[in-house]
C-alpha positions as CSV (number, residue, x, y, z in Angstrom):
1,X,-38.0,-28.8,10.9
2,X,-35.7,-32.0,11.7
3,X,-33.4,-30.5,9.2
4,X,-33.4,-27.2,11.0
5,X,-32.4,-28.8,14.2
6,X,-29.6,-30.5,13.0
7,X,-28.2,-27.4,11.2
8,X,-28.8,-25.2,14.5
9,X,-27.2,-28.1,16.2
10,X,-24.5,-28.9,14.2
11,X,-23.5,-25.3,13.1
12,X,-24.9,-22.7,15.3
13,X,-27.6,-20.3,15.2
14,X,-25.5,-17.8,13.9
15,X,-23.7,-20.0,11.2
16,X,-26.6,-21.9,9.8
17,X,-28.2,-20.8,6.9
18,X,-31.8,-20.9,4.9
19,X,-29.1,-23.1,1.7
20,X,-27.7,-25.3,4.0
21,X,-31.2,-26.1,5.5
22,X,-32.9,-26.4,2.6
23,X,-30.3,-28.8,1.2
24,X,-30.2,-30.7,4.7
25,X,-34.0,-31.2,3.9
26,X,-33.5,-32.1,0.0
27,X,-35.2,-28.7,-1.0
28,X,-34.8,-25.7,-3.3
29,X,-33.6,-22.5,-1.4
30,X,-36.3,-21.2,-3.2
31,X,-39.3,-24.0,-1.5
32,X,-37.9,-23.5,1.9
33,X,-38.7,-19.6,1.2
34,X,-41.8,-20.4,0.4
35,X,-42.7,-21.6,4.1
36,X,-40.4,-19.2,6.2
37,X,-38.8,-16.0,5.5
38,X,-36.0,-16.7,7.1
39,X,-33.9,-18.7,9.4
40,X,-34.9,-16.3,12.5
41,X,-39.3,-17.7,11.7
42,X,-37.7,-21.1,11.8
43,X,-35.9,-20.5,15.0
44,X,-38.8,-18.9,16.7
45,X,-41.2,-21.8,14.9
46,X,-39.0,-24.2,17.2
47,X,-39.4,-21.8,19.8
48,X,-43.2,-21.5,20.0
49,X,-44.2,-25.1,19.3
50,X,-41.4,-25.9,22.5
51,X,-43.0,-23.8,24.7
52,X,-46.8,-24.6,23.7
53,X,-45.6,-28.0,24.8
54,X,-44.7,-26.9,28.4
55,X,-47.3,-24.9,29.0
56,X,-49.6,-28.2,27.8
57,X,-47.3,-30.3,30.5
58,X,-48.1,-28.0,33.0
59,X,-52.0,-28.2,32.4
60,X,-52.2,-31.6,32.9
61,X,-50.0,-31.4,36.2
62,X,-52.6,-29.0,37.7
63,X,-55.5,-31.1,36.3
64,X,-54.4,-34.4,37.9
65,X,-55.3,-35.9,41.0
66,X,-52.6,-37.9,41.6
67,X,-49.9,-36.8,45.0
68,X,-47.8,-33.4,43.8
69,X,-44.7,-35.2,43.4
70,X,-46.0,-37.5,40.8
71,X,-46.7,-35.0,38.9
72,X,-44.2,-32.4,39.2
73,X,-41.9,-35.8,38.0
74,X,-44.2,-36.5,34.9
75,X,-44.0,-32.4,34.0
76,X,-40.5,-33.0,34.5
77,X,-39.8,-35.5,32.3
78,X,-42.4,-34.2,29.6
79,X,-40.3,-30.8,29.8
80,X,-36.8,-32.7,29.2
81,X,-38.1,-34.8,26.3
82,X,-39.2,-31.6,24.7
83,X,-35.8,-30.3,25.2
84,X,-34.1,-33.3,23.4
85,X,-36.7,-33.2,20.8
86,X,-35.4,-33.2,17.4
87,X,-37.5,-30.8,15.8
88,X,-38.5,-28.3,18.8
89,X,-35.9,-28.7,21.4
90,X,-32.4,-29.3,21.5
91,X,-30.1,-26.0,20.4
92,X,-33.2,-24.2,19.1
93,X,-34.3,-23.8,22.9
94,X,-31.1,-23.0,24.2
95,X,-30.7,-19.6,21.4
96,X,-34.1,-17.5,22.3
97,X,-31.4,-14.6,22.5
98,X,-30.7,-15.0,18.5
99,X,-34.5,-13.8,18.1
100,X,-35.1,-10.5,16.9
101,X,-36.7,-8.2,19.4
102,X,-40.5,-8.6,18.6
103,X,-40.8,-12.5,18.6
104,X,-38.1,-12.7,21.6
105,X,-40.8,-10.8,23.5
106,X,-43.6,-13.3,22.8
107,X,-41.4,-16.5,23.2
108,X,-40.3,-14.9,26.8
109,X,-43.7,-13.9,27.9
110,X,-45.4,-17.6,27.4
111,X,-41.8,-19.4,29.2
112,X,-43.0,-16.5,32.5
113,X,-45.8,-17.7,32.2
114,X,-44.9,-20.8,32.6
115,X,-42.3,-20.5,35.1
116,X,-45.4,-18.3,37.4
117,X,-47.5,-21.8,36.8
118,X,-44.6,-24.2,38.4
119,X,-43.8,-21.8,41.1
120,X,-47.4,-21.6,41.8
121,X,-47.7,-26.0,42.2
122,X,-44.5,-25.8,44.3
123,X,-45.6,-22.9,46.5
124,X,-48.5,-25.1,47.1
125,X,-46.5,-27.9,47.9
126,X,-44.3,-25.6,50.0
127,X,-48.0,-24.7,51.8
128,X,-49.0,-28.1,52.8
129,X,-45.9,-29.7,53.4
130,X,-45.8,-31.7,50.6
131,X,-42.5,-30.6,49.1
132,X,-39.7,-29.1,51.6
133,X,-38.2,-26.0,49.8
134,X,-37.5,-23.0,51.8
135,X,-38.2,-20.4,49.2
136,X,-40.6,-21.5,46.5
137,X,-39.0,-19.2,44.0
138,X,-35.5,-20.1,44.4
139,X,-36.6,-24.2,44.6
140,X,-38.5,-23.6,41.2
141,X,-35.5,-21.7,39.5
142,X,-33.3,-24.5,40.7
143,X,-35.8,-27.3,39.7
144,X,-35.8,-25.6,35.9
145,X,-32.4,-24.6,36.1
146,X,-31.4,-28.5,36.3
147,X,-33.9,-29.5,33.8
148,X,-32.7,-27.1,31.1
149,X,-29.4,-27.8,31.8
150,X,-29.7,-31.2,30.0
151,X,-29.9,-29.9,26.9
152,X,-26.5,-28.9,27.0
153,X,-24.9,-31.8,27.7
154,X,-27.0,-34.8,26.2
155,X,-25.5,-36.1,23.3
156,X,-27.7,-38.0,20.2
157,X,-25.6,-40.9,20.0
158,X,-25.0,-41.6,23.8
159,X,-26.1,-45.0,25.6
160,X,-29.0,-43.7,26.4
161,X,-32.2,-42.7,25.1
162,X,-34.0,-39.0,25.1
163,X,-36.8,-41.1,27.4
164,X,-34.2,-42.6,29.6
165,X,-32.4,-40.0,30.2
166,X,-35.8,-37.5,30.7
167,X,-37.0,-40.5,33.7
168,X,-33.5,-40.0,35.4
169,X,-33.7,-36.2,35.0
170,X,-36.8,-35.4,36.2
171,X,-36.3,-38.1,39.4
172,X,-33.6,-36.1,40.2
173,X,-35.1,-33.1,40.8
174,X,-38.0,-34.0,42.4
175,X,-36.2,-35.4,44.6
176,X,-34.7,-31.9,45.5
177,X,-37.7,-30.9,46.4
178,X,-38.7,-33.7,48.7
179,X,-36.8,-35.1,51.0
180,X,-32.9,-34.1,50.2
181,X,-32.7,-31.5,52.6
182,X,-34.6,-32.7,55.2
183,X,-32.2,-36.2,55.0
184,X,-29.2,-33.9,54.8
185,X,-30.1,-32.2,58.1
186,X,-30.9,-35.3,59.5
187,X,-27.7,-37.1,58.3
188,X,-25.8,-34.0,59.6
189,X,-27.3,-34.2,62.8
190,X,-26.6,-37.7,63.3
191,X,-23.0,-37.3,62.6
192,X,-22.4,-34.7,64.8
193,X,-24.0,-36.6,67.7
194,X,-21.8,-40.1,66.5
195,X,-19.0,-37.6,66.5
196,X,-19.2,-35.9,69.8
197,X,-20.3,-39.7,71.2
198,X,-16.7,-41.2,69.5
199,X,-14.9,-37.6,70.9
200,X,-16.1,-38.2,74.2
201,X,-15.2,-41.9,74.3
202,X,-11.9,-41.1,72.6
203,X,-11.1,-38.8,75.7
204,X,-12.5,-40.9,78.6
205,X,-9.8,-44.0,77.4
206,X,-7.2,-41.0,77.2
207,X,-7.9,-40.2,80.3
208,X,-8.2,-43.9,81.5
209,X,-4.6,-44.7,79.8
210,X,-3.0,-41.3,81.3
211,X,-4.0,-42.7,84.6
212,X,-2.4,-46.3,84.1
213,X,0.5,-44.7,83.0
214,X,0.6,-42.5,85.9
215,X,0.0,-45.2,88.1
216,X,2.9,-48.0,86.8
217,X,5.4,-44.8,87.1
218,X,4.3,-43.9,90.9
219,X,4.3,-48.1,91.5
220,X,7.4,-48.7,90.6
221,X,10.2,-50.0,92.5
């Protein structure tokens, strides 16, 4: 499977093949055959497995006890490190559109169904005024949306590790559904009152000068 990933991720779904897989994993074409009938079982292997582990990351989130945002950041970060696994993650979640029709439909119905489960936990959030998202749909899209997005940009060999980068990640986007909009309205809020306060005292010393000017012309010899 670690062979298959590298493959997917070095040459593409659509370039890799069941020989250069089975000699990335020091097999016989004919072993590897033996296990999976083709690349497209592997793919949707990766698939399953990657999505099994969501759905396990969501359990636990709507098992704990602990406040919602401590979880939603634990699901978080459990759903990033899946993405930058090795074996499940990585390209092989980002090419559920290579799948042929019939296992497409199966991967898709257990990542809904895992979708419903986190737009459930933020609705609820949403309800008692634990999180601060407008629309619990849209928040949840957006939450994923930036979690998935990782997976196109992390890079193996950078500075930083899969769990580093999955803590960073999933504080992030809790964090969007917290407090960053309410501290944006406040912030905004505040600045327009500084603003109009600085305006104001901007145009009361116009005023002030304008009269002192007036004044030294009308006093003069």
């Amino acid at each position: 499977m670690r062979a298959a990933a590298r493959v997917f991720r070095a040459r593409g779904f659509a370039d890799a093949g069941m020989r250069d897989i089975a000699i990335a994993a020091d097999l016989s074409p004919g072993n590897l055959y033996h296990y999976f009938r083709g690349k497209n079982e592997l793919l949707f292997f990766c698939q399953d497995r990657s999505v099994d582990r969501l759905l396990d990351a969501l359990a636990a989130a709507r098992n704990d006890r602990r406040p919602l945002p401590s979880r939603l950041g634990d699901m978080a970060a459990a759903h990033v490190r899946c993405l930058l696994d090795e074996v499940e993650g990585s390209a092989a979640h980002l090419e559920v559109d290579a799948l042929p029709p019939k296992l497409r439909t199966r991967i898709v119905a257990k990542r809904d169904q895992y979708e419903r489960g986190v737009r459930a936990l933020v609705a609820g959030g949403v309800r008692a005024g634990t999180l601060r998202a407008a629309d619990p749909t849209v928040a949840t899209r957006a939450f994923l949306g930036a979690l998935n997005w990782t997976a196109h940009w992390f890079r193996p060999d950078g500075a930083q590790s899969p769990q580093e980068i999955a803590e960073l990640v999933a504080d992030y986007a809790v964090a969007g559904l917290t407090n960053v909009k309410s501290n944006l309205k406040s912030n905004l809020k505040s600045e327009t009152v500084n603003l109009k306060s600085h305006d104001q005292h901007r145009a009361h010393g116009k005023r002030r000068g304008d009269r002192r000017r007036v004044r030294a012309v009308q006093d003069a010899p």
